[in-house]
C-alpha positions in Angstrom: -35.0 -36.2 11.2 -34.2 -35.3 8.0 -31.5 -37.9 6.1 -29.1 -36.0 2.8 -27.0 -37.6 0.9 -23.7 -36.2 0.5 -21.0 -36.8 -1.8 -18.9 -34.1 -0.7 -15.0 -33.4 -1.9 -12.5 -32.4 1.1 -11.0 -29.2 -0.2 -7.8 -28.6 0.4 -7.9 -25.2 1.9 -11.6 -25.3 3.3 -12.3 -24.7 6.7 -14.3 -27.6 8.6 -16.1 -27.4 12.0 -15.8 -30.8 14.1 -19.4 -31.6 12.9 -18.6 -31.3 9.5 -15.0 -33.1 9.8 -17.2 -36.0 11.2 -19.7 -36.6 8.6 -17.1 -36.4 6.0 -14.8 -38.8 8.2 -17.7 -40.6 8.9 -16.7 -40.9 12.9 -18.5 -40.6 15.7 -18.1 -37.8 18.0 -15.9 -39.3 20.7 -13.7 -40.7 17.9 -12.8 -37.2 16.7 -12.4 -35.7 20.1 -9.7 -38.5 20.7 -8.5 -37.8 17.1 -8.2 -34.5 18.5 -7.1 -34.7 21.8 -4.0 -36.9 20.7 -3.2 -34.6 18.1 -3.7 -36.9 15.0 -6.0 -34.7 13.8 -4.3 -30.7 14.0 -6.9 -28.0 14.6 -7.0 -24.6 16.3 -9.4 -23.3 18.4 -11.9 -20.4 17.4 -14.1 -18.7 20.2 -14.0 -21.9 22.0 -14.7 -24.1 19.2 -12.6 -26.5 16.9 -11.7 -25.5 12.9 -10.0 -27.9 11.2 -8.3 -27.6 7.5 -9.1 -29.5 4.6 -5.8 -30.6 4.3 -5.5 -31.9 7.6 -8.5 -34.1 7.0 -6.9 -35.1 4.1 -3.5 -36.1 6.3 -5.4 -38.2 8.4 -7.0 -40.4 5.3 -4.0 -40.5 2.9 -1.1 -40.5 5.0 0.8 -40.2 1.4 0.1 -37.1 0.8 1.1 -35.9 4.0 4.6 -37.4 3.8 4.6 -35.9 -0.3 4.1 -32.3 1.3 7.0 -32.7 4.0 9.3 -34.1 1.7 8.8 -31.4 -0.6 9.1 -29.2 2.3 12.0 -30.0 3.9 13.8 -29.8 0.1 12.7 -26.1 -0.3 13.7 -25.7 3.9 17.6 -27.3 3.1 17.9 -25.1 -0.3 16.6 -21.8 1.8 19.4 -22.9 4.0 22.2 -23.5 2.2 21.5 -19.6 -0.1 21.8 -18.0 3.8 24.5 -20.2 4.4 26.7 -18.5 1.2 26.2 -15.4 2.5 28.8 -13.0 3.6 28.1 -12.8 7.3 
């Protein structure tokens, strides 16, 4: 068995198989399958197998940053809304 160590930064907009999303979690396997399963953790499915974001990693560990990106979301959302709300229709 071969031991590494890793000091390895969570990009942003990497993709991560369950494996990897683990070992940089530092969970065990049935952990993230629950993390999964209840939807904490948001991931798609690719030929059968999980792919998760970098940025949804980085949800799950600072929960700040999460609530930083809806905020700003929901600002650009309501001033989207109001320019299609002025026009002529």
């Amino acid at each position: 068995m071969k031991y590494i160590h890793m000091h390895e930064e969570i990009k942003e907009n990497a993709v991560y198989t369950t494996e990897e999303a683990r070992n940089l979690l530092k969970i065990s396997e049935s952990t993230i399958k629950r993390l999964l399963k209840r939807g904490l953790l948001r991931a798609n499915k690719v030929g059968g197998q999980y792919r998760i974001m970098g940025k949804e990693i980085l949800r799950l560990i600072l929960p700040e940053l999460g609530q930083k990106s809806e905020k700003a979301y929901l600002q650009v959302k309501k001033h989207v809304v109001d320019i299609i709300n002025k026009w002529p229709g």
